[in-house]
N, C-alpha and C positions, 0 to 999 in steps of 0.2 A: 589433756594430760601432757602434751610436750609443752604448754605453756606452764606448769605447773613443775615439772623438773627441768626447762631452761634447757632442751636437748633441740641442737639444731642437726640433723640427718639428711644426707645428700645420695645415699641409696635408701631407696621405696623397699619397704617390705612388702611383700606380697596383699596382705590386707592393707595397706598402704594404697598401694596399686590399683586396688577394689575398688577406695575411696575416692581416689582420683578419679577415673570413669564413670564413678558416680555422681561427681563436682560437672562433670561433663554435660552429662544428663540435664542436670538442674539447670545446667545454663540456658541450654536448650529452652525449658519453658523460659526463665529470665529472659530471653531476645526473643520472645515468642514465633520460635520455631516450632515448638512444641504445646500445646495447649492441654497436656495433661501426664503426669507421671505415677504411678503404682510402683512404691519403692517396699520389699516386703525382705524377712528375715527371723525368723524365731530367737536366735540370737539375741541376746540383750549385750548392750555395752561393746557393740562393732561400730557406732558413730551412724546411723545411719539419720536420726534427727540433729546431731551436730552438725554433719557434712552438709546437708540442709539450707540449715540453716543461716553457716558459715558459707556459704557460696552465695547465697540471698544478698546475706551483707555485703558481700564483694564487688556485687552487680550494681547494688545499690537499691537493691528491690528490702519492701518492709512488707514480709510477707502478713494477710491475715489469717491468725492461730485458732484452729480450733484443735483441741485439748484435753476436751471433758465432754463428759453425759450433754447431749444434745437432742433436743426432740426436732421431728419432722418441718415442724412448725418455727422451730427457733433457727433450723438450719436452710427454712423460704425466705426467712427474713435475713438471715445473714447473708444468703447468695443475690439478693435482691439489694440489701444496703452499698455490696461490695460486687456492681454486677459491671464496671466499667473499669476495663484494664488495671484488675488487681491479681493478686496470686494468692491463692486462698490455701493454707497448707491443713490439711487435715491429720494432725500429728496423734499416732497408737488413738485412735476412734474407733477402733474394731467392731465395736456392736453395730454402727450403720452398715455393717456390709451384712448383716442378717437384716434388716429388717425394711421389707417390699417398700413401706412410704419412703423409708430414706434413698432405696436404690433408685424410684423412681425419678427423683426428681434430680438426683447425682448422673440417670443414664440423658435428661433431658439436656442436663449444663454441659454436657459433657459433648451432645453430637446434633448436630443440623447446619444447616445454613440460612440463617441465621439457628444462632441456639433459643431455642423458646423453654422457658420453663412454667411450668402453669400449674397452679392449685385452687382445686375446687372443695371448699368445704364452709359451711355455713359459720365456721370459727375462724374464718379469716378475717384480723383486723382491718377496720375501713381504711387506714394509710396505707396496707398493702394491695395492691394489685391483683385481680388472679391471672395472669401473668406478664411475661416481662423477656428482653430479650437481654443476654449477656456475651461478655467480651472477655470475661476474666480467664485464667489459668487455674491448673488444679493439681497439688501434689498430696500425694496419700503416703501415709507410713506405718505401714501395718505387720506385724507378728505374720499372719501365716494366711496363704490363700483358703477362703473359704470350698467348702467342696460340697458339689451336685448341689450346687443355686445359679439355677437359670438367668436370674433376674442378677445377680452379680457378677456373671458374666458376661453378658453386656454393656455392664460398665466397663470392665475390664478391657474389653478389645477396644475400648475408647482412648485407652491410655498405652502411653509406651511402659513396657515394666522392665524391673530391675532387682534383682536378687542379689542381698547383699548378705553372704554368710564365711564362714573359715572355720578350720580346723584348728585342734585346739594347738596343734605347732605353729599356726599362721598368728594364731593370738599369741605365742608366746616369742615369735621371733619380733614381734608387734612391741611388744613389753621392752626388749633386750633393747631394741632402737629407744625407745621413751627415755631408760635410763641407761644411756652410754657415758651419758655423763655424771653419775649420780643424781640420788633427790636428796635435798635439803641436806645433810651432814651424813648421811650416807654415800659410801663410795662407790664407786662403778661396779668392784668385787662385792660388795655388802647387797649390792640389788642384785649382780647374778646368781650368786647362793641363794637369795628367795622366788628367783625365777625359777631354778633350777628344780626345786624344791618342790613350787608348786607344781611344776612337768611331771616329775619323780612321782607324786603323791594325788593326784588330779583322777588317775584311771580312766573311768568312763563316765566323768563328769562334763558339763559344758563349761566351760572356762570361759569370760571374757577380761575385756582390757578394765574394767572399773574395777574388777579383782587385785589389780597394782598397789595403788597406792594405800588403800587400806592394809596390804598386808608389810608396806615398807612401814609404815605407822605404827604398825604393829612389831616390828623389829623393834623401831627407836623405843615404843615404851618397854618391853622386854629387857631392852640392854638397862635402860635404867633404873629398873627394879630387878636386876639379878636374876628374868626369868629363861624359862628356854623359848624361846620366839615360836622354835616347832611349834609347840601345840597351842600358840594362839592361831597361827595362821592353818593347822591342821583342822581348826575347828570350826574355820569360815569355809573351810573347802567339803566338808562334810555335808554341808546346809545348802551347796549348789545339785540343782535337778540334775537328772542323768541324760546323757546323748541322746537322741531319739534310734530304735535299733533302726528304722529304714536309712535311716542317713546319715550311721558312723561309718568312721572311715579311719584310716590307718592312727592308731592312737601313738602316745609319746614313746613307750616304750617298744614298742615293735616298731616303729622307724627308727631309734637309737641303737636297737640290736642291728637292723639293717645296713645303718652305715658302719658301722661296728665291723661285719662281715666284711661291707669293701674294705675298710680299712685294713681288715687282717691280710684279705687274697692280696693288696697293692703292692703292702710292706712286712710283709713274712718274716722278716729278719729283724724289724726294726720299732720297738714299742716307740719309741719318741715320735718316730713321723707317722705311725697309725696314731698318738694322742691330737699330730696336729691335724692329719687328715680331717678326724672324726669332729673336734672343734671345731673347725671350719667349715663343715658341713652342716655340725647344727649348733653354732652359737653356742654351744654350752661350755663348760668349766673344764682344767683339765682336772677335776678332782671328779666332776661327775663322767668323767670319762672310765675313769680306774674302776667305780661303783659300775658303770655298767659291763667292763673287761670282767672284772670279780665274776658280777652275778653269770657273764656266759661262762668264762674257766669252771662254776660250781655247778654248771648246766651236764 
């Protein structure tokens, strides 16, 4: 996305920050310090397969992808094809973590000295082996830890892990950095009204960063067909899933009201430096500022 609006940004947003520690990690298995990562998040559209992937590149490692439906059998022969000093990235393959023959042979590559992996089954082609010793590395990138599976938990304590999630302010101060500089013939002010917007109108949705640029897209064709942008981009925020309730957390507008209050207690006397206060604390507009003084004055 910042390749994409041409924004160069020299303070890290918090999810920013995330990502960086996360480029960390990766390295780690890259200089093989590490021989295995467990990168997880429910989140969709926090970067956690870009960042990946893009530190991969950096290293100068070409990691091997797996991607898709994978049988037990197709996943002996891939760790066996690629079983000397490769890095085998197991990107969103969620279902191997339910199913015993995968964890099997995932808890084999994963831990010994040497690592032995071994398969016995009368359906073993005669080019492969029933087993083999490996040198590779292993990154996983998975939606959400599996729960009360034994056998996928000790894979797990095999790998270093890493949680990679934010709140939906962290995703939208994320946004605000993407386009400081505008996208495409929109201006800096033309993306903060749809960030803003989307804050405003979001609730207790999950929000992430792929949310952007469709909805700035969604401006430009709006503008040039005379429509109201609101409700194209109200209607892609409708169709995002809700928070989960164990792990919401202070949403946009009860942090807005928040610094709202500082802002009153600081500058009692003064609407202009509570608008700048409140701005500078959260990025936003000073038009969504007034929207949210209104809505407390009618409180």
């Amino acid at each position: 996305m910042h390749e994409e609006t041409g924004t160069e940004t020299t303070a890290l947003s918090a999810l920013e920050q995330r990502q960086q520690l996360l480029s960390h990690h990766v390295r780690m298995v890259a200089r093989k310090l590490s021989h295995a990562l467990f990168v997880f998040g429910a989140q969709g559209g926090l970067g956690k397969s870009r960042t990946v992937l893009k530190t991969l590149e950096a290293e100068g490692v070409e990691p091997v992808l797996i991607n898709s439906h994978i049988t037990p059998l197709a996943l002996y022969s891939t760790l066996y094809q690629y079983k000397e000093d490769f890095v085998i990235f197991a990107d969103d393959v969620d279902s191997i973590f339910g199913s015993m023959a995968h964890l099997g042979l995932l808890r084999s590559a994963l831990w010994g000295t040497p690592r032995v992996v071994t398969y016995g089954s009368s359906q073993l082609p005669s080019e492969l082996p029933p087993r083999f010793e490996t040198t590779s590395r292993f990154i996983f990138a998975a939606n959400v830890i599996p729960k009360k599976n034994d056998a996928f938990k000790a894979v797990l304590s095999r790998c270093d892990i890493f949680e990679l999630s934010a709140t939906n302010e962290e995703v939208l101060e994320l946004m605000r950095c993407i386009s400081a500089k505008g996208f495409r013939d929109l201006t800096p002010d033309d993306c903060q009204m749809v960030i803003d917007y989307i804050g405003e109108n979001s609730d207790d949705r999950q929000i992430s960063v792929r949310l952007l640029a469709p909805s700035l897209r969604k401006l430009q064709y709006a503008r040039a067909e005379g429509l109201d942008w609101r409700m194209l981009v109200k209607s892609q925020l409708q169709t995002l899933g809700r928070k989960p309730l164990a792990t919401r957390r202070l949403d946009t507008k009860s942090n807005d009201r928040r610094i709202l209050e500082e802002a009153l207690a600081r500058h009692p006397e003064s609407t202009q430096e509570q608008q700048s206060y409140w701005c500078s604390k959260t990025g936003k507009s000073r038009a969504s500022f007034y929207r949210t003084l209104s809505r407390h004055n009618d409180d």
